[in-house]
N, CA, C and O atoms as a Tripos MOL2 file, in Angstrom:
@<TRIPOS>MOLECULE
protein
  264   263    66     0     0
PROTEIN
NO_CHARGES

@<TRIPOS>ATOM
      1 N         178.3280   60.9890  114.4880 N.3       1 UNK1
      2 CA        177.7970   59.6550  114.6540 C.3       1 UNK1
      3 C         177.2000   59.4420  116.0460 C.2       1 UNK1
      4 O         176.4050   58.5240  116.2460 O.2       1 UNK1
      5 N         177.6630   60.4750  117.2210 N.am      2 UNK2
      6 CA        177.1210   59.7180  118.5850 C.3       2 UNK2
      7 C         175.9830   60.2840  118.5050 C.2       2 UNK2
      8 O         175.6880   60.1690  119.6950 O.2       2 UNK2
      9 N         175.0560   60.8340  118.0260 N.am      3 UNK3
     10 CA        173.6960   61.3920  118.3620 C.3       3 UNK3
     11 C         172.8770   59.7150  117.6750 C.2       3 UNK3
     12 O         171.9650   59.1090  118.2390 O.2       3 UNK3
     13 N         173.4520   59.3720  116.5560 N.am      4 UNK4
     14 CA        172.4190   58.3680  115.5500 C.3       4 UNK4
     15 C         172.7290   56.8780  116.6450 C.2       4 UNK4
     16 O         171.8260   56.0420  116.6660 O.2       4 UNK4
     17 N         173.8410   56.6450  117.4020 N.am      5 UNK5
     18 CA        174.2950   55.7650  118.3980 C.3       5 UNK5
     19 C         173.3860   56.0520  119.1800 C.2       5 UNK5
     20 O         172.4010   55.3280  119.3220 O.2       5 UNK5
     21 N         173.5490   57.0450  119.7540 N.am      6 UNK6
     22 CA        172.7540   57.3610  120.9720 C.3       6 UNK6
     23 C         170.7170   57.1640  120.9300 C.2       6 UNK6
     24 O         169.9670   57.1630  121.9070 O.2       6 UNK6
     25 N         170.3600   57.0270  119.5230 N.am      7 UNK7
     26 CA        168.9390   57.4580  119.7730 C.3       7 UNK7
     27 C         168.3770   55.6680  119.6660 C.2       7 UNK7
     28 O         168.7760   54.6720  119.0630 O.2       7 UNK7
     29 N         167.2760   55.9750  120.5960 N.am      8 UNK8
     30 CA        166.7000   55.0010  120.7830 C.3       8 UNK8
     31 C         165.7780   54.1600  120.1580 C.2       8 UNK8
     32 O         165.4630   53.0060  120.4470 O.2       8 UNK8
     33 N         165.3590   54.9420  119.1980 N.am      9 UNK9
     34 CA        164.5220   53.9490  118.1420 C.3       9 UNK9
     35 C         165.0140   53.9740  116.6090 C.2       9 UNK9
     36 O         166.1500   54.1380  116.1650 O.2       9 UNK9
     37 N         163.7630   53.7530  115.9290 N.am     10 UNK10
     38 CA        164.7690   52.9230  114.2010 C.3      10 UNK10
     39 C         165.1320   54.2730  113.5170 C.2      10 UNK10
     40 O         165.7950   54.4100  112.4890 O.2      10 UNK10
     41 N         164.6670   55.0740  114.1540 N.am     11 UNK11
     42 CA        164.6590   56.5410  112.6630 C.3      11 UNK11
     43 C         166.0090   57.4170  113.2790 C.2      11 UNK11
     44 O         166.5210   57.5350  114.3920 O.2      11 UNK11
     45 N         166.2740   57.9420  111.9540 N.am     12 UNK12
     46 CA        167.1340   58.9920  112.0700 C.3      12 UNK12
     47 C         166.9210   59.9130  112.6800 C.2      12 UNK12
     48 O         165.7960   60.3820  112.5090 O.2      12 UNK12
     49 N         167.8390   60.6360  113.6720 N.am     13 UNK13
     50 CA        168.0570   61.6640  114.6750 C.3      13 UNK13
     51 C         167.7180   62.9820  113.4110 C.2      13 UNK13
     52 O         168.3510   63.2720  112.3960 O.2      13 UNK13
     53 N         166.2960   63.6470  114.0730 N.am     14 UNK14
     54 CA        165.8120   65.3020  113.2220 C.3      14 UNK14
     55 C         167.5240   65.8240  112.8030 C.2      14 UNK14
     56 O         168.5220   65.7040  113.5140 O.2      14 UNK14
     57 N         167.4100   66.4830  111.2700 N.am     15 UNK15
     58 CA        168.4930   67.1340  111.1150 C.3      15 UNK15
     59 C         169.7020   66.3490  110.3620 C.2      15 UNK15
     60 O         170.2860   66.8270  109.3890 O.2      15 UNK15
     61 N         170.0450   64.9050  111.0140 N.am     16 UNK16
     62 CA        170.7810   64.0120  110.4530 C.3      16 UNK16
     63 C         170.8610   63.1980  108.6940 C.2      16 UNK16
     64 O         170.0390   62.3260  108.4150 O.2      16 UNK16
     65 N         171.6250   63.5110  107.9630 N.am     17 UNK17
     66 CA        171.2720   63.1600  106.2870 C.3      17 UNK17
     67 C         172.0010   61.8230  106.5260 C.2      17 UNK17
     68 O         172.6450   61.2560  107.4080 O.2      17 UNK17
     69 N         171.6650   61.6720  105.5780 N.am     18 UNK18
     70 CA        172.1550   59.5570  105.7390 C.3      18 UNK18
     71 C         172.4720   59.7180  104.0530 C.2      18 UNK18
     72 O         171.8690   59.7770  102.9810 O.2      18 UNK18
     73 N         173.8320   59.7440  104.6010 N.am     19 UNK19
     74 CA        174.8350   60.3500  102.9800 C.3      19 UNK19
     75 C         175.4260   58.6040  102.1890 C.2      19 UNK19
     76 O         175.8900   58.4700  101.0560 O.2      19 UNK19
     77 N         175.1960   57.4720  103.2460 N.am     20 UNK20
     78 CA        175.4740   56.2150  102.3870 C.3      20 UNK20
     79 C         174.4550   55.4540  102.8460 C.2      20 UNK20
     80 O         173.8240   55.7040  103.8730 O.2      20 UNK20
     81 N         174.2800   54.5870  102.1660 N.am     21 UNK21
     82 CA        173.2660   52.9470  102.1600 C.3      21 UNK21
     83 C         171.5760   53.9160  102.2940 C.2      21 UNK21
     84 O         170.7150   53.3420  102.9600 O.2      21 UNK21
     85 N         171.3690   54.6690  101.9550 N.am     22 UNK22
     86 CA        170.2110   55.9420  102.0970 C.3      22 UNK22
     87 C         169.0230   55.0280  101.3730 C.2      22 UNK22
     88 O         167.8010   55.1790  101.3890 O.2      22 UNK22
     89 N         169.8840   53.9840  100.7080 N.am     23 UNK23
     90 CA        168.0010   53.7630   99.0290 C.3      23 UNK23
     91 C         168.6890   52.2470   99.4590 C.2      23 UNK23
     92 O         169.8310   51.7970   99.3760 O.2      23 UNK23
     93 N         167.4950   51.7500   99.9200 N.am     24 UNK24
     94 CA        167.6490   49.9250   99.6210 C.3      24 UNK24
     95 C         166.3810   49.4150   99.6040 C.2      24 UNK24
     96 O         165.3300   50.0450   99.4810 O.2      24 UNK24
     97 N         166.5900   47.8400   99.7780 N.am     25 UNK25
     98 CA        165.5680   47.0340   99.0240 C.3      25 UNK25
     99 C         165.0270   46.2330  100.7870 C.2      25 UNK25
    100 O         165.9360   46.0450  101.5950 O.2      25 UNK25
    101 N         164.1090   45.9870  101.0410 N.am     26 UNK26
    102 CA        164.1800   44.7980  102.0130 C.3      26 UNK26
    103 C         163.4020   43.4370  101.5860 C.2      26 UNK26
    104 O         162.2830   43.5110  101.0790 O.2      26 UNK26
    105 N         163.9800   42.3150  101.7900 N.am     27 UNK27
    106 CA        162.6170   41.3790  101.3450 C.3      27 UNK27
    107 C         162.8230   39.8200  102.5850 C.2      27 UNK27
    108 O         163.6730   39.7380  103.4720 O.2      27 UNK27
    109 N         162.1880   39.1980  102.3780 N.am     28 UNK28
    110 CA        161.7420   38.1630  102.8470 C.3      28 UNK28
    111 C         163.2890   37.0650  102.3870 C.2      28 UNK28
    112 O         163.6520   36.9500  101.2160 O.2      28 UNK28
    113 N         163.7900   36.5800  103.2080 N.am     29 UNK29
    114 CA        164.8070   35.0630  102.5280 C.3      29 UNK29
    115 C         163.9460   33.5950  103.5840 C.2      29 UNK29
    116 O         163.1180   33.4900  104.4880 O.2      29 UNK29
    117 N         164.5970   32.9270  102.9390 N.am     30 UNK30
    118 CA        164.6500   31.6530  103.4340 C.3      30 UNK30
    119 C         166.4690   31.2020  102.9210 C.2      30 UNK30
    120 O         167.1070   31.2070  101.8680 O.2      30 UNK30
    121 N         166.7150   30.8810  104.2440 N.am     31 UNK31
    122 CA        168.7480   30.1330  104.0780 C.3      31 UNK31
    123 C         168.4530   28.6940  104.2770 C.2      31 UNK31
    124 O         167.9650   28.1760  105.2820 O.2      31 UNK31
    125 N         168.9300   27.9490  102.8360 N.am     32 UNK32
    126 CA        169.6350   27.2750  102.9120 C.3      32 UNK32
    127 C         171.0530   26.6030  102.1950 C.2      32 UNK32
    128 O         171.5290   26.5720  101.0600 O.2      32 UNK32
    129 N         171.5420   25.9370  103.9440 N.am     33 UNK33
    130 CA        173.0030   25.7920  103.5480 C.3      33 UNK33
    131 C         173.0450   24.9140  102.7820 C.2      33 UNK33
    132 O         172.0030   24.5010  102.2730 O.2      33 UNK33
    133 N         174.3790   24.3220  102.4470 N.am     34 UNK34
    134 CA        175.0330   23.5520  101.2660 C.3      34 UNK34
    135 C         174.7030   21.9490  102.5360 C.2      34 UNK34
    136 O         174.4170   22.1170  103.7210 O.2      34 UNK34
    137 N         174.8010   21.0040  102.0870 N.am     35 UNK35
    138 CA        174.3450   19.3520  102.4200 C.3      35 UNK35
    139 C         175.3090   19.4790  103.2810 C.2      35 UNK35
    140 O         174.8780   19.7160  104.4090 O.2      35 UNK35
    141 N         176.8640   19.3940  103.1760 N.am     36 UNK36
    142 CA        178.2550   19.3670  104.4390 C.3      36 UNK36
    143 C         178.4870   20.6440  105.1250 C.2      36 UNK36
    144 O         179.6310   20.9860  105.4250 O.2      36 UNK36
    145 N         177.1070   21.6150  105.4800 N.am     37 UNK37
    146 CA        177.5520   22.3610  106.5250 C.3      37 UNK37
    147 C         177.7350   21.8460  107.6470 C.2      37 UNK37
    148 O         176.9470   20.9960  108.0640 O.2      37 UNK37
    149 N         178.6450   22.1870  108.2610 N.am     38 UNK38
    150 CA        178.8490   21.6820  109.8570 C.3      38 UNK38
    151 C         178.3790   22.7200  111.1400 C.2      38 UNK38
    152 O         178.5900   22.6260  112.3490 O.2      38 UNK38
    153 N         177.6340   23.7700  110.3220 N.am     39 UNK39
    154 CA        177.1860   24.7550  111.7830 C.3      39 UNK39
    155 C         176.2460   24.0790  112.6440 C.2      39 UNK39
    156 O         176.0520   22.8670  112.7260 O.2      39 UNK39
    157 N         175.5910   25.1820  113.3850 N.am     40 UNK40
    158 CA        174.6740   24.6740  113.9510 C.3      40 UNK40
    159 C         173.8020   26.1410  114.1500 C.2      40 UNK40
    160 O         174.2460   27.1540  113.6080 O.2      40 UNK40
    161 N         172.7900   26.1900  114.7950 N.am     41 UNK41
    162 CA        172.0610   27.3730  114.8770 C.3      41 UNK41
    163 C         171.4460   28.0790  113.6310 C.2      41 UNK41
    164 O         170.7390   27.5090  112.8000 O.2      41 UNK41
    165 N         171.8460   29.5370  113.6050 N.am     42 UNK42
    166 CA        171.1340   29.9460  112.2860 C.3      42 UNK42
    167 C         171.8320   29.8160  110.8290 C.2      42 UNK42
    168 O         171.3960   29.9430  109.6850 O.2      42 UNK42
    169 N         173.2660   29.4700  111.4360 N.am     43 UNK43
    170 CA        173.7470   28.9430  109.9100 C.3      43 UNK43
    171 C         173.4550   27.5590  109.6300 C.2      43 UNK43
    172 O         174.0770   27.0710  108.6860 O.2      43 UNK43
    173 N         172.6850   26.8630  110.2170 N.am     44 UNK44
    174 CA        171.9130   25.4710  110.1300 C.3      44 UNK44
    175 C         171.2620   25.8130  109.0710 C.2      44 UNK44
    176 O         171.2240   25.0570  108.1000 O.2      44 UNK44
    177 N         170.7610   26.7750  109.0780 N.am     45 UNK45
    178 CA        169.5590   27.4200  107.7300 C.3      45 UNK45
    179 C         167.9920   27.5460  108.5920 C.2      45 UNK45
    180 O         167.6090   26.8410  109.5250 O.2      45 UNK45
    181 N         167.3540   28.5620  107.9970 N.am     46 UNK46
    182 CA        166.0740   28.9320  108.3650 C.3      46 UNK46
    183 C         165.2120   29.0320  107.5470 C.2      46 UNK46
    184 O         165.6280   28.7630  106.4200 O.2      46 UNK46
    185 N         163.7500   29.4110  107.6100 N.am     47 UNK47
    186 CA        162.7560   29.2700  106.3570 C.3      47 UNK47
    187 C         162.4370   30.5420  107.0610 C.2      47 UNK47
    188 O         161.4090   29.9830  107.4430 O.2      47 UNK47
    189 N         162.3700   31.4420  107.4640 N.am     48 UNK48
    190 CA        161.9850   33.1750  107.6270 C.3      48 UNK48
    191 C         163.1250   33.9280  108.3790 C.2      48 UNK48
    192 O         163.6820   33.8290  109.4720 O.2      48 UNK48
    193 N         163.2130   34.7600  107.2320 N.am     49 UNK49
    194 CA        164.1960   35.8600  107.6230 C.3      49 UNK49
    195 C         163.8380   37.0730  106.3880 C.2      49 UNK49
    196 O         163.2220   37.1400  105.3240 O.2      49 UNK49
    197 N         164.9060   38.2320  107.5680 N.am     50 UNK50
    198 CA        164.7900   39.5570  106.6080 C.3      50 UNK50
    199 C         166.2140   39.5270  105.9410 C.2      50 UNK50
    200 O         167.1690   38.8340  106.2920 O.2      50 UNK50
    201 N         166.1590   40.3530  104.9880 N.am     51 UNK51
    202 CA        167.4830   40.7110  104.7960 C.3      51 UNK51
    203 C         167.1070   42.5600  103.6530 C.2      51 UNK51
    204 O         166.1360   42.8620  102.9600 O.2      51 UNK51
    205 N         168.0520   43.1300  103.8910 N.am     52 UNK52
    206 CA        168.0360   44.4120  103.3660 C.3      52 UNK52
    207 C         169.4260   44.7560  102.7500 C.2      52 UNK52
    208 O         170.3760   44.8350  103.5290 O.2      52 UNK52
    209 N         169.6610   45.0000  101.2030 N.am     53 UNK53
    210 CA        170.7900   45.0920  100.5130 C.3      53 UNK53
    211 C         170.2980   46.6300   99.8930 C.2      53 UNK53
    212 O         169.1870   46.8930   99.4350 O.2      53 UNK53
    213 N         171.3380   47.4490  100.0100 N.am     54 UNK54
    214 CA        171.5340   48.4910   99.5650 C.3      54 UNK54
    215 C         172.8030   49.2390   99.1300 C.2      54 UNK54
    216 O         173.7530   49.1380   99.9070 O.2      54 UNK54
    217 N         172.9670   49.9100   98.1130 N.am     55 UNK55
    218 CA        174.0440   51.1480   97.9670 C.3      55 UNK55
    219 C         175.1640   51.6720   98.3730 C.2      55 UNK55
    220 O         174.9100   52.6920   99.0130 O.2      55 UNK55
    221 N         176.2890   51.4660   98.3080 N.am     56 UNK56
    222 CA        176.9900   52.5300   99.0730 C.3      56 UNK56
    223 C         177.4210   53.7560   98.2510 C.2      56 UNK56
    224 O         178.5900   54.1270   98.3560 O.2      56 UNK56
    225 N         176.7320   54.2940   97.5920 N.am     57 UNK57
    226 CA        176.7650   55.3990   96.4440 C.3      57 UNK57
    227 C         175.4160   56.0960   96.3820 C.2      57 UNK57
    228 O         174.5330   55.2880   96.6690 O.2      57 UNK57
    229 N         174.9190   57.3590   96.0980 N.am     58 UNK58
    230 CA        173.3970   57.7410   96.0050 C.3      58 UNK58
    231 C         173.4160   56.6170   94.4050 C.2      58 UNK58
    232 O         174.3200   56.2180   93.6710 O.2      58 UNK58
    233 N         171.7680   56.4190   94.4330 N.am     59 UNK59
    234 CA        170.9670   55.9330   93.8980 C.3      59 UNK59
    235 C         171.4480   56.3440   92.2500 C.2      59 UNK59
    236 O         171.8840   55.5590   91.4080 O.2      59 UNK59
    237 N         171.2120   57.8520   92.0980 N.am     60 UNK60
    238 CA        171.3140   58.0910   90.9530 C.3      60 UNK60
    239 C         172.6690   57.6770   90.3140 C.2      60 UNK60
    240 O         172.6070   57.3910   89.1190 O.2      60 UNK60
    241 N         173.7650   57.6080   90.8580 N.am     61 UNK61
    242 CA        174.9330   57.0540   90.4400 C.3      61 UNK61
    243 C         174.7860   55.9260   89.8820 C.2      61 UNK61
    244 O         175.5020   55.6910   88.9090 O.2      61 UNK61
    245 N         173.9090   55.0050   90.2920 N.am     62 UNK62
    246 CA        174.0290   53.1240   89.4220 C.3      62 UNK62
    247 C         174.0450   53.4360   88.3120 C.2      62 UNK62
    248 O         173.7360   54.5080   87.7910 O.2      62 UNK62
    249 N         174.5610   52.1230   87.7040 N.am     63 UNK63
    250 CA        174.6360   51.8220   86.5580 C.3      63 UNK63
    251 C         173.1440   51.3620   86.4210 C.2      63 UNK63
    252 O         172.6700   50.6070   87.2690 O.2      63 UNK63
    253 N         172.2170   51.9170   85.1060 N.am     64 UNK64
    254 CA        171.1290   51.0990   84.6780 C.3      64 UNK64
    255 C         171.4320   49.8800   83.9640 C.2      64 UNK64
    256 O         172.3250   49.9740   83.1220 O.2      64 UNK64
    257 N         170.8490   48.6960   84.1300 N.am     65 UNK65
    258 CA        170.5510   47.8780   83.3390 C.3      65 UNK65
    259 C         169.9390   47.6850   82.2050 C.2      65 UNK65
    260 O         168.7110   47.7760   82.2290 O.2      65 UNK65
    261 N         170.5520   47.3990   81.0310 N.am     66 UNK66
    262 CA        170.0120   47.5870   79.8080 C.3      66 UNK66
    263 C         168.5450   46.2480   79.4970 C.2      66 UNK66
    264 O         167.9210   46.2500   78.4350 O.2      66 UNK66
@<TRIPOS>BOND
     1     1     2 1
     2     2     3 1
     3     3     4 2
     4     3     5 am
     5     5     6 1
     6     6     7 1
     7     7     8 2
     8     7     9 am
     9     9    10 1
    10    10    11 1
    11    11    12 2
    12    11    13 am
    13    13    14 1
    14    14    15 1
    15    15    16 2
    16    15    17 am
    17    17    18 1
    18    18    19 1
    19    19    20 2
    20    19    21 am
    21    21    22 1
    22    22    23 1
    23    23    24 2
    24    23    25 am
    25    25    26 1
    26    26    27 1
    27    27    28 2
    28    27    29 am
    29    29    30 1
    30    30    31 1
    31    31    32 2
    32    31    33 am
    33    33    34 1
    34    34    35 1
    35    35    36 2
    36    35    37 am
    37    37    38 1
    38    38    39 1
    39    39    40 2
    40    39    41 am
    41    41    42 1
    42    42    43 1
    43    43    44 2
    44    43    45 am
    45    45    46 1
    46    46    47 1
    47    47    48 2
    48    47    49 am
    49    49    50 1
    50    50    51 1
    51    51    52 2
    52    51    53 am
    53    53    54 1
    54    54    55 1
    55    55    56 2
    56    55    57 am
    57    57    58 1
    58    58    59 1
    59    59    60 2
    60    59    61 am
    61    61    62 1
    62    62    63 1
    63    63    64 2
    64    63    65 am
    65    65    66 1
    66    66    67 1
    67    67    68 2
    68    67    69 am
    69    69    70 1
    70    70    71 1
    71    71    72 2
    72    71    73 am
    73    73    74 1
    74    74    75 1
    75    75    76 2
    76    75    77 am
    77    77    78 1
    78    78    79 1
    79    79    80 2
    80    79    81 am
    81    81    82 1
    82    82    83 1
    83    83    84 2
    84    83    85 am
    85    85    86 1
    86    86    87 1
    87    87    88 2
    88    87    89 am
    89    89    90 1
    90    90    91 1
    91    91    92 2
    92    91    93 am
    93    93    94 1
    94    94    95 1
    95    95    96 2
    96    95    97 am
    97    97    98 1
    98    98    99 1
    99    99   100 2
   100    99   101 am
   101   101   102 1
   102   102   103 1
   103   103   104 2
   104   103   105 am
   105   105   106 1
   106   106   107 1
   107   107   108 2
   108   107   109 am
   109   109   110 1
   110   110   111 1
   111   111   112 2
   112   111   113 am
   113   113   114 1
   114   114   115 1
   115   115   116 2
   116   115   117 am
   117   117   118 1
   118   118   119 1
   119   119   120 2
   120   119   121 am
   121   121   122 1
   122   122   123 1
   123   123   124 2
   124   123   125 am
   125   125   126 1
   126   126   127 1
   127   127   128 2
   128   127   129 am
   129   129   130 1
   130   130   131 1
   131   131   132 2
   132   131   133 am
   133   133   134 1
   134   134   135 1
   135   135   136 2
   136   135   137 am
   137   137   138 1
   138   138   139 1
   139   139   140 2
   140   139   141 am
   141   141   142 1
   142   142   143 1
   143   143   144 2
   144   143   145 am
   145   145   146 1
   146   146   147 1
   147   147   148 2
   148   147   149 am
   149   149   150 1
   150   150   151 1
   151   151   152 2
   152   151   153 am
   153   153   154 1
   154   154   155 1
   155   155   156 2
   156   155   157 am
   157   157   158 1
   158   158   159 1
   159   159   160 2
   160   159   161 am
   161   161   162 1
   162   162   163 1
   163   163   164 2
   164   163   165 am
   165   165   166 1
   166   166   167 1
   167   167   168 2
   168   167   169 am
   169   169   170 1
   170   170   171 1
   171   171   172 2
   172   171   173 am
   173   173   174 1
   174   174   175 1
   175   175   176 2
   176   175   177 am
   177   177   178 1
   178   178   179 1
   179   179   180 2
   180   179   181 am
   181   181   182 1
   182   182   183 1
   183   183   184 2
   184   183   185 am
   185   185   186 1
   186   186   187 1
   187   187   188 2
   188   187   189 am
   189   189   190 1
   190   190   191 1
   191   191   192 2
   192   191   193 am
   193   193   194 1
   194   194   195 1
   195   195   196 2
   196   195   197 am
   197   197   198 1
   198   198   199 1
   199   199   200 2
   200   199   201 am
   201   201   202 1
   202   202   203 1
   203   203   204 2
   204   203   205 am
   205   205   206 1
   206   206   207 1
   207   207   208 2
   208   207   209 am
   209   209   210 1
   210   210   211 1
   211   211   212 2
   212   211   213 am
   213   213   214 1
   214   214   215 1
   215   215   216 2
   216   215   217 am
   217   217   218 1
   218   218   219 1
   219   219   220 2
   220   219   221 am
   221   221   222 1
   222   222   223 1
   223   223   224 2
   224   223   225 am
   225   225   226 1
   226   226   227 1
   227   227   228 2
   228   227   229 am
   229   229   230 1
   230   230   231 1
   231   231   232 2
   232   231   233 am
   233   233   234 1
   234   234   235 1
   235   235   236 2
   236   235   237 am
   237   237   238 1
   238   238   239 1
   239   239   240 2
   240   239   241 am
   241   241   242 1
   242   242   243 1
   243   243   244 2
   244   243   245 am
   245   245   246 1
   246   246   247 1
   247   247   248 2
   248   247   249 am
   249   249   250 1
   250   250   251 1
   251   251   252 2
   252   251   253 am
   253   253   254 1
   254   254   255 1
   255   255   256 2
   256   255   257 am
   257   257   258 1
   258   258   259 1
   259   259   260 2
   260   259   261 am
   261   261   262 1
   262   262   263 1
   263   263   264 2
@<TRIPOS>SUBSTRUCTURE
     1 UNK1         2 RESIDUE 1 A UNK
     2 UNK2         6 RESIDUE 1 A UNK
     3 UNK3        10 RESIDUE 1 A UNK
     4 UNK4        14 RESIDUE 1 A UNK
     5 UNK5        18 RESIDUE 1 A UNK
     6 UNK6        22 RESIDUE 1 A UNK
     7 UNK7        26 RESIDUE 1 A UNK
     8 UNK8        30 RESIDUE 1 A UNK
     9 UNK9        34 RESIDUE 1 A UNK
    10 UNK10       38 RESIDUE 1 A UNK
    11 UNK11       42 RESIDUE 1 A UNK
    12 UNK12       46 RESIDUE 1 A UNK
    13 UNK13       50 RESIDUE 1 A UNK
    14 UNK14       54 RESIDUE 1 A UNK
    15 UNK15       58 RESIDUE 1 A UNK
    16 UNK16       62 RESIDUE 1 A UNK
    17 UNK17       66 RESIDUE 1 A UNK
    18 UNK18       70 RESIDUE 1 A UNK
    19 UNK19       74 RESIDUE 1 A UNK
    20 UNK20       78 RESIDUE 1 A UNK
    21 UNK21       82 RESIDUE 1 A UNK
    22 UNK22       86 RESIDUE 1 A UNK
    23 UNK23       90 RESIDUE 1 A UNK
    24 UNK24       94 RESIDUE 1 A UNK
    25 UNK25       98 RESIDUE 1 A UNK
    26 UNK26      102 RESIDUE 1 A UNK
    27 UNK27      106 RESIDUE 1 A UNK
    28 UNK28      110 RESIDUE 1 A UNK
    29 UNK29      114 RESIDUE 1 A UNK
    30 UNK30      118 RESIDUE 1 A UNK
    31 UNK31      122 RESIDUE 1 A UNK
    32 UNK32      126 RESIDUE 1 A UNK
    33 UNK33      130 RESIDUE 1 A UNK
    34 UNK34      134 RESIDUE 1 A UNK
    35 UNK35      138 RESIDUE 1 A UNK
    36 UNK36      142 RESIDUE 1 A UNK
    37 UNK37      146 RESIDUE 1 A UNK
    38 UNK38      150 RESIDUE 1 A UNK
    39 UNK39      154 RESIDUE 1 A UNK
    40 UNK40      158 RESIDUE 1 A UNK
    41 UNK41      162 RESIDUE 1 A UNK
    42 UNK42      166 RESIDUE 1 A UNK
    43 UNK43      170 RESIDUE 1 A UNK
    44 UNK44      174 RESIDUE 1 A UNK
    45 UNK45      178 RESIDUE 1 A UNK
    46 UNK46      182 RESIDUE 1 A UNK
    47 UNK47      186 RESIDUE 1 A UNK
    48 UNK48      190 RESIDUE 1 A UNK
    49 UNK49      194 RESIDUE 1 A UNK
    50 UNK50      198 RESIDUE 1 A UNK
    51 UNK51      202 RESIDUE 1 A UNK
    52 UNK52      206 RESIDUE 1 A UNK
    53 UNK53      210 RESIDUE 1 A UNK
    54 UNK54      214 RESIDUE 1 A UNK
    55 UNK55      218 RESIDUE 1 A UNK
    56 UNK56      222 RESIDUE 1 A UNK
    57 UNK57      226 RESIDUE 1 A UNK
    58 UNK58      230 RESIDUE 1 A UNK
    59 UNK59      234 RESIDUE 1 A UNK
    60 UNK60      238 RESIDUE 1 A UNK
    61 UNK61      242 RESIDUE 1 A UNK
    62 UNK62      246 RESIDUE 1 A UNK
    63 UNK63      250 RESIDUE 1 A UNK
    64 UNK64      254 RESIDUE 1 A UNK
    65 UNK65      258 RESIDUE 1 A UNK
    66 UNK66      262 RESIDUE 1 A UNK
């Protein structure tokens, strides 16, 4: 793990396999909270954000959807 810590930009360190979360999705959200949130800041809710959900199993393992 300290080489993928250690490197300085988004990609994987040459050589390194990325054995979980390897296959995901990224898309666009907009948050919003419920009417009696009491946060403040970004759990206030936002209209642009990322979010990226993926795998903790290879890909081919899912279950298909019928």
């Amino acid at each position: 793990m300290k080489p993928t810590f250690e490197e300085t930009g988004d990609v994987l360190p040459e050589g390194r396999i990325k054995y979980i979360h390897g296959v995901g999705l990224v898309a666009k959200v907009k948050f919003v909270p419920n009417s009696k949130n009491p946060y403040s800041g970004v759990l206030k809710g936002f209209n642009n954000g990322i979010i990226r959900l993926s795998l903790a199993k290879p890909a081919d393992q899912s279950k298909k959807s019928a």
